[in-house]
Structures are given as structure tokens and as C-alpha cells.
C-alpha positions in Angstrom: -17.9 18.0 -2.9 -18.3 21.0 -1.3 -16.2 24.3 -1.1 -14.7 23.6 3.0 -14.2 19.7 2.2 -12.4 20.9 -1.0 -10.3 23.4 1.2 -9.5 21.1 3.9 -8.3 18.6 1.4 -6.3 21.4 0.0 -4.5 21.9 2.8 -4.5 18.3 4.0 -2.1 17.5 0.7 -0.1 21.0 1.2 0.7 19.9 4.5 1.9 16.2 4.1 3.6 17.4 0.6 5.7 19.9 2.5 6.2 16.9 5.3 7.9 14.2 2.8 9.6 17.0 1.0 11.4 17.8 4.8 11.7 13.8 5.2 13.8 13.9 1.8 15.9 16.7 2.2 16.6 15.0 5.8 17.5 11.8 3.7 19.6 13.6 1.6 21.6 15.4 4.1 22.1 12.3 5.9 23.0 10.0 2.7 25.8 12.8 1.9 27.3 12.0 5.3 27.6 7.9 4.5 30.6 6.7 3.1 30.3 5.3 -0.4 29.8 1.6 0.6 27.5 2.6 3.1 25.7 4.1 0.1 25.9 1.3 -2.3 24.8 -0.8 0.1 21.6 1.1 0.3 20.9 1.4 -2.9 21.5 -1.9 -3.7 19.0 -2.6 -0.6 16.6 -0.6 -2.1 17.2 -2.0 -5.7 16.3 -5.6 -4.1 13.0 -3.9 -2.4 12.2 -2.3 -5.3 12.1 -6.1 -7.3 10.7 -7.9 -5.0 8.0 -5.3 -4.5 5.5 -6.1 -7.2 5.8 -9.9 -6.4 5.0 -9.5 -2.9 2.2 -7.9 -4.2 0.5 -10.1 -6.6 1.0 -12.7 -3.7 -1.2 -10.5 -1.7 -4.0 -9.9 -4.4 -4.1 -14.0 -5.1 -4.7 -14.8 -1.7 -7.1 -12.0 -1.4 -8.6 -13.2 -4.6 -8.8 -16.6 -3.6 -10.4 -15.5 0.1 -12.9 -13.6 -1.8 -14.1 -16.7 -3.8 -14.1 -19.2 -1.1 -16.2 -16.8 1.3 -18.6 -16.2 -2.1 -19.0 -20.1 -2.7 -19.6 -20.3 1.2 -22.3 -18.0 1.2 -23.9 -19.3 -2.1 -24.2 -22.4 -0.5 -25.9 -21.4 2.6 -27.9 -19.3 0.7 -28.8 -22.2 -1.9 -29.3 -24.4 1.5 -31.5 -22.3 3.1 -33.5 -21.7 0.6 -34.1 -25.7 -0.2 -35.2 -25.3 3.8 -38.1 -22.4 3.0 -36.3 -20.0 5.4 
């Protein structure tokens, strides 16, 4: 890559690092108002997102696994097809 892509990239990551580190202080501040059920109640929810995460996940990459193959087979059989045809 060149030196201006390199720069712009540069700042592109300074600029949403110092975004998400705002968003967290925000978070903070606003998690130190909540009561303490309020809080565990959060974290628990996030626990449980947290867990479920990686299964949600390996659903996805099956079914796109299983898409990819079946749109593979289809077009090895066209292909296959229409070459018996001489096309």
C-alpha cells in the first residue's frame, strides 16, 4: 500500500479507537449510576450473550456452508449438463 492509504487508515483507526473509548467511558459513567440489581442483571444478560454467542455462530457458518455446497452441486450439474448438450 501506499504512503496516503497508509495515513488515511491511520487516522481512520485513531478516530473510531478514540470513538469506542468515549462509548465506554459513557457506559461506565452510566453503569455507576444503576443500582446493584440493575447491574447484575446486566451482567448476567451479557454473561448469557456472551454463551450463546459462539453457537449462534457456528449455526450461521453451517448453513452458509451447506448453501455454498448446494449452489456448487447445482452449478456442477448444469455445467456437466450443458456440456453433454455441446454448448
Amino acid at each position: 500500500m501506499n504512503k496516503p492509504n497508509d495515513q488515511f487508515i491511520g487516522h481512520i483507526l485513531r478516530e473510531s479507537t478514540q470513538q469506542i473509548m468515549q462509548l465506554l467511558i459513557a457506559l461506565i459513567h452510566y453503569m455507576m449510576q444503576l443500582s446493584l440489581p440493575a447491574l447484575l442483571l446486566a451482567c448476567l444478560a451479557c454473561a448469557l450473550l456472551l454463551s450463546i454467542m459462539p453457537f449462534i455462530l457456528i449455526l450461521f457458518i453451517g448453513f452458509l456452508a451447506c448453501k455454498l455446497l448446494v449452489l456448487s452441486i447445482g452449478t456442477a450439474t448444469k455445467t456437466a449438463s450443458d456440456t453433454k448438450q455441446g454448448r
